[in-house]
ZAMILUM-37012 format. One record per residue: residue number from 1; z, y, x of N, C-alpha, C in turn; residue in one letter. Coordinates in pm, whole numbers. Each point is the difference from the previous one (the first is absolute). Layout:
! ZAMILUM-37012
+-----+--------+--------+--------+--------+--------+--------+--------+--------+--------+------+
: pos :    n.Z :    n.Y :    n.X :   ca.Z :   ca.Y :   ca.X :    c.Z :    c.Y :    c.X : code :
+-----+--------+--------+--------+--------+--------+--------+--------+--------+--------+------+
: NUM :      Z :      Y :      X :      Z :      Y :      X :      Z :      Y :      X :    A :
...
+-----+--------+--------+--------+--------+--------+--------+--------+--------+--------+------+
END
This chain:
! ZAMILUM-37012
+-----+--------+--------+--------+--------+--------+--------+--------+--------+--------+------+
: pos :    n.Z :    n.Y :    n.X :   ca.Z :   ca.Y :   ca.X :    c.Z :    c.Y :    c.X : code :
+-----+--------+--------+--------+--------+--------+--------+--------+--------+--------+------+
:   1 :      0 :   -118 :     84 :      0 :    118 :    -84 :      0 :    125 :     89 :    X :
:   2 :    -78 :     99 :    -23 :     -6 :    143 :     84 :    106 :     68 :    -13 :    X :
:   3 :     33 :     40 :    104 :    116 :     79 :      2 :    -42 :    173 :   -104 :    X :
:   4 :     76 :     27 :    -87 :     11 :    101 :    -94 :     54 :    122 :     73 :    X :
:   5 :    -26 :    149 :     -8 :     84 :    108 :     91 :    136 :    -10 :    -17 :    X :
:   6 :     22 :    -22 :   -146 :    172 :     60 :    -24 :     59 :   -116 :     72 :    X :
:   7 :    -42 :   -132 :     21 :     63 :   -110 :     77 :    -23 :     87 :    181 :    X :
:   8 :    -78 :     36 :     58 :     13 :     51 :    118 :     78 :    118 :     16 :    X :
:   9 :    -15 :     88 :    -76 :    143 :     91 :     35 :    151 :     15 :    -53 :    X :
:  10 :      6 :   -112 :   -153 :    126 :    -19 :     16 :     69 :    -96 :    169 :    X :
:  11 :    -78 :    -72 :     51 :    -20 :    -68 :    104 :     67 :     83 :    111 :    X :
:  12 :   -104 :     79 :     -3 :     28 :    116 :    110 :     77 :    107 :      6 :    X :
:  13 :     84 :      7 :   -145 :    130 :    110 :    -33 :    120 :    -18 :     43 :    X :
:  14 :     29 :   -138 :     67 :    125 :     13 :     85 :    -40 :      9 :    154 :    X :
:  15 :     90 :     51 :     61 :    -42 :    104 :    120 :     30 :   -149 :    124 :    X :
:  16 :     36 :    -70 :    -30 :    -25 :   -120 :     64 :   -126 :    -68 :     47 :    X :
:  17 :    -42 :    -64 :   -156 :   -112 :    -39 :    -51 :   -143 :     37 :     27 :    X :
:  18 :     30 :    182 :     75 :    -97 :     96 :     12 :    -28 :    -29 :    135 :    X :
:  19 :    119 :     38 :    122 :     14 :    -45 :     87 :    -72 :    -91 :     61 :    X :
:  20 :     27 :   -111 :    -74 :    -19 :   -126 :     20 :   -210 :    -24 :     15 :    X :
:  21 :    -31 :     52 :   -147 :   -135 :    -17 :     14 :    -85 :    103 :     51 :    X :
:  22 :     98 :     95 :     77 :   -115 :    119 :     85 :     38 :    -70 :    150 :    X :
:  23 :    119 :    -66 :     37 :     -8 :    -20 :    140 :   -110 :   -137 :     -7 :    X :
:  24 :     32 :   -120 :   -129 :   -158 :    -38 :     33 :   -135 :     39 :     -1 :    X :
:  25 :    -29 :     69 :    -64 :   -129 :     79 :    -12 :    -49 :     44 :    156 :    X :
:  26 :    127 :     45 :     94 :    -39 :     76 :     98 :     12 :   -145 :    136 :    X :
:  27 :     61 :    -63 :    -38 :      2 :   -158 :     96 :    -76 :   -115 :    -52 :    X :
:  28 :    -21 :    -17 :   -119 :    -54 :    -99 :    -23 :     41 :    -78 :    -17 :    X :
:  29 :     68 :    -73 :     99 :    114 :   -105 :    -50 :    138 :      9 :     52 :    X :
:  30 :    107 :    -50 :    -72 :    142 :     59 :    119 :    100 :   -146 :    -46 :    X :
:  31 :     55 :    -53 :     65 :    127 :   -130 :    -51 :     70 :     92 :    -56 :    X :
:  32 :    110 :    -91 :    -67 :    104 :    108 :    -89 :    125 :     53 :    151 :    X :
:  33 :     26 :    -89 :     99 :    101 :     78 :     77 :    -98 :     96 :     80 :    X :
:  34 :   -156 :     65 :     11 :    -13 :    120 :     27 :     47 :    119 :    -78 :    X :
:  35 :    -45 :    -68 :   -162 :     26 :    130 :    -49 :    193 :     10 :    -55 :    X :
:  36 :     50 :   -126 :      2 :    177 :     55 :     49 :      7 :     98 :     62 :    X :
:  37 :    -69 :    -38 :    141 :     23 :     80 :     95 :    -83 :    146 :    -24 :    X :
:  38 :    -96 :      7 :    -20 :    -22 :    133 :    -24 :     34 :     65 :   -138 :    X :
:  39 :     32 :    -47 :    -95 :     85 :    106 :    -89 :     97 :    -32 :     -3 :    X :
:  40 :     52 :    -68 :    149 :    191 :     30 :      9 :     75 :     20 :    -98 :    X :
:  41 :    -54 :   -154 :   -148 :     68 :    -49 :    -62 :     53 :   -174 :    -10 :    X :
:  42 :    110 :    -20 :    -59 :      5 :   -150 :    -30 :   -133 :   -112 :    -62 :    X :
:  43 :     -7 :    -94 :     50 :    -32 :   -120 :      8 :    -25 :    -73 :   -143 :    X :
:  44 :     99 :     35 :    -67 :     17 :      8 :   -178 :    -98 :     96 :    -67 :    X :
:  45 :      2 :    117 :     42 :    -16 :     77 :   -100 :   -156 :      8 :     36 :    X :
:  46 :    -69 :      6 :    145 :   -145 :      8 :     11 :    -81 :   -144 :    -85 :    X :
:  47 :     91 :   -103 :     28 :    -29 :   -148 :    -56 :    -40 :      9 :   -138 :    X :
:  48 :     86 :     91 :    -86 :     13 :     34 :   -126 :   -116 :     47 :    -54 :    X :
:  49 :    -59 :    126 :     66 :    -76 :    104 :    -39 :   -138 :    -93 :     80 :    X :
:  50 :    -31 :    -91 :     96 :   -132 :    -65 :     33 :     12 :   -106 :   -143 :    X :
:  51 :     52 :    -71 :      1 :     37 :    -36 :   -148 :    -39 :     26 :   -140 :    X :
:  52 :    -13 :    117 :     33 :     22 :     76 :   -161 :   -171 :     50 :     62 :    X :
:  53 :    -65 :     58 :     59 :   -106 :      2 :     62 :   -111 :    -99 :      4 :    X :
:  54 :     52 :   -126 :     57 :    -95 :   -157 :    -42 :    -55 :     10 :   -180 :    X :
:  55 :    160 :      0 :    -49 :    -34 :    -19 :   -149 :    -87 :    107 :    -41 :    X :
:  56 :     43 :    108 :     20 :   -141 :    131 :    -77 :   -141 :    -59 :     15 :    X :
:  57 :      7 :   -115 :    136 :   -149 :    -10 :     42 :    -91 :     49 :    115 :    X :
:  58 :    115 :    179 :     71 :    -52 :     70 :    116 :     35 :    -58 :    106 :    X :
:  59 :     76 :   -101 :     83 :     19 :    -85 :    118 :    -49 :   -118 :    -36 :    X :
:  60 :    -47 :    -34 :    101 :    -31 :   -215 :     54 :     65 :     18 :    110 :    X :
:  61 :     67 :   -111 :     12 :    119 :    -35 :    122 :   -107 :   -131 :     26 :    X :
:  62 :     86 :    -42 :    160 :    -59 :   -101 :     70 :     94 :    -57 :     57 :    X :
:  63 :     12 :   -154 :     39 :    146 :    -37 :    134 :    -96 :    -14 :     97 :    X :
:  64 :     89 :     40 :    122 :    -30 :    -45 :    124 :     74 :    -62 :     75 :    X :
:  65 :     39 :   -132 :    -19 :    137 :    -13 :     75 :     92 :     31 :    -64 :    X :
:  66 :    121 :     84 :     66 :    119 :     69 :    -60 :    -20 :    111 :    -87 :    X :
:  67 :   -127 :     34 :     38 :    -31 :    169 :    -32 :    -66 :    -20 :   -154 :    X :
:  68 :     56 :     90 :    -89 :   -100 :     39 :   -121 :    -43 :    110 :      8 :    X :
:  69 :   -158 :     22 :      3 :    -83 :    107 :     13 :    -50 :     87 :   -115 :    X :
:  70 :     -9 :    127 :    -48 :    -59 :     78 :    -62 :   -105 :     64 :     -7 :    X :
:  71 :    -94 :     17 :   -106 :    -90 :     77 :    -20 :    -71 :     15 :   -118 :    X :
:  72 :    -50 :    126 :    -13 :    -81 :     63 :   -107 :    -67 :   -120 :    -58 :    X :
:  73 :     74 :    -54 :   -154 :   -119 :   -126 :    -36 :   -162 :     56 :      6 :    X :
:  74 :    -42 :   -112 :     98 :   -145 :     18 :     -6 :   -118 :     47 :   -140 :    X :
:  75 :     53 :    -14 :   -114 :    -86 :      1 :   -133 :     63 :    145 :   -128 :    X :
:  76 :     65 :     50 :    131 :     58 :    118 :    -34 :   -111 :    132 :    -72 :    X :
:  77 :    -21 :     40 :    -77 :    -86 :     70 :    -25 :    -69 :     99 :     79 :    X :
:  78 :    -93 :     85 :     43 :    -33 :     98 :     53 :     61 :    134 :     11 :    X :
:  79 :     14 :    -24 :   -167 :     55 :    143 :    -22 :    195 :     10 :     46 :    X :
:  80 :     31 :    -91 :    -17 :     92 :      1 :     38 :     59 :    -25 :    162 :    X :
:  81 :    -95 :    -56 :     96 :     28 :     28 :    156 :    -46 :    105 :    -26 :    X :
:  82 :   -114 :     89 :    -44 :     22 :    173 :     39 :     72 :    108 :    -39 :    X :
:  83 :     78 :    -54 :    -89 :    117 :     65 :    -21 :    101 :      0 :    100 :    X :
:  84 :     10 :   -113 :     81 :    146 :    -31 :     93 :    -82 :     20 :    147 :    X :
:  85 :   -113 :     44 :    -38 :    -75 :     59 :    175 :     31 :    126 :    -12 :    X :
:  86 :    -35 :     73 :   -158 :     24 :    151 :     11 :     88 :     37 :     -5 :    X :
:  87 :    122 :   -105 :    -65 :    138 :     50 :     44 :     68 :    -17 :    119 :    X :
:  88 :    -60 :   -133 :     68 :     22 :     58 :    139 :    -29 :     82 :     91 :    X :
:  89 :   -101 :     52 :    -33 :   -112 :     48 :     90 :    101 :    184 :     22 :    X :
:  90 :     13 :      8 :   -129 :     89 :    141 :    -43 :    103 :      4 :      2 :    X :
:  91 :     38 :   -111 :     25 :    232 :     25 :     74 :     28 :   -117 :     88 :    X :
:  92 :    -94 :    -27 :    112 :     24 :    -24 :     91 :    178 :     22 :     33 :    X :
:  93 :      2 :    153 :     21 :    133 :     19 :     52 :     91 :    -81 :    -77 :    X :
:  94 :     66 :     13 :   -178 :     55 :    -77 :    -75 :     43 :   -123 :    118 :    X :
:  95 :   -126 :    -70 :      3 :     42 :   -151 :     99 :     25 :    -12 :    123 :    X :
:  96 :      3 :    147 :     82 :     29 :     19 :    160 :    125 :    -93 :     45 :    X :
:  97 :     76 :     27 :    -63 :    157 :    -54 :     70 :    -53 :   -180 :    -38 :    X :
:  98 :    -41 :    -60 :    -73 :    -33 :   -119 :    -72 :    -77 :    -64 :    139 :    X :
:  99 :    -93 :     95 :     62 :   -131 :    -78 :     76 :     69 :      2 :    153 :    X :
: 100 :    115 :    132 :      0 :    -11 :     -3 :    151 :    111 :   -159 :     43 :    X :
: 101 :     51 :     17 :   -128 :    142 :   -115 :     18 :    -72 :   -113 :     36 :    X :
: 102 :   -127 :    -38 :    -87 :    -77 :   -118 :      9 :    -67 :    -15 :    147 :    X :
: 103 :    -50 :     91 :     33 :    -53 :     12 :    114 :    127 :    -27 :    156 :    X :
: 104 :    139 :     43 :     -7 :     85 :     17 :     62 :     44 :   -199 :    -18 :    X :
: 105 :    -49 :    -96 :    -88 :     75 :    -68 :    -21 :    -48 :   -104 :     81 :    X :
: 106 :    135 :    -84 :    108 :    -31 :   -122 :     96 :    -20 :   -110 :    -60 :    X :
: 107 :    -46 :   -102 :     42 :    -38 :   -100 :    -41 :    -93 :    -11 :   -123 :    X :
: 108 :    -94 :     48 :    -57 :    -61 :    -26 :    -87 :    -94 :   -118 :     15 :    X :
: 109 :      7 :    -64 :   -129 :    -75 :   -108 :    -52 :   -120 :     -1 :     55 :    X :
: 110 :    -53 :   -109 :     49 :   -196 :     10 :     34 :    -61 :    -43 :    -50 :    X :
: 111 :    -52 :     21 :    -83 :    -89 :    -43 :    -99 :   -129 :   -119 :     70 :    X :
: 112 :    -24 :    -72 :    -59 :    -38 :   -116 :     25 :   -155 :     42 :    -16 :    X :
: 113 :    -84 :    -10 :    129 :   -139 :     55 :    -69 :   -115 :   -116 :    -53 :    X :
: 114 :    -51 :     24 :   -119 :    -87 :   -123 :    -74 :   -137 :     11 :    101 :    X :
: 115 :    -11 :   -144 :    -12 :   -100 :    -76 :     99 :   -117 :     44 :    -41 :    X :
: 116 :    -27 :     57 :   -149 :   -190 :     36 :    -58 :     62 :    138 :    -34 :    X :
+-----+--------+--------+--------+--------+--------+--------+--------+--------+--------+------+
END
């Protein structure tokens, strides 16, 4: 079923939730202990809101191992990745403290690269 608007921005009205799908938009994909770590919140509560995210329909997760991976479900509408490009695109800053933490963070996950 296509995702409907009022389902993408009630989606996107908690400031979590928002977070969440502009730092993927701008990475592409992130495990859930990057983005712990970069919105330097609990483990629970990001779990919650990728969660609540799967179900709307806007994330596909992946395992790798230990790691569960995130990203923009692929069958996501058009109109709706250009909404979360132009809202990133235009408050970049908003997510500054979010990207530099991510960027600052040791040990990150390596993503496993596909053979085709």
């Amino acid at each position: 079923m296509p995702i409907q608007p009022c389902t993408l921005f009630k989606c996107l009205g908690d400031e979590t939730r928002a977070r969440i799908m502009l730092m993927l938009a701008a990475e592409g994909e992130l495990c859930v202990c990057e983005l712990i770590w970069a919105l330097d919140d609990s483990q629970p509560k990001v779990s919650r809101h990728l969660a609540q995210l799967r179900t709307c329909g806007l994330l596909e997760d992946r395992r790798q191992g230990q790691w569960i991976y995130y990203r923009l479900h692929p069958q996501l509408p058009q109109w709706a990745v250009d909404v979360l490009k132009t809202t990133l695109e235009a408050n970049r800053s908003w997510l500054g403290d979010d990207q530099s933490r991510l960027a600052s963070m040791e040990g990150r996950p390596v993503r496993q690269v596909s053979c085709c």
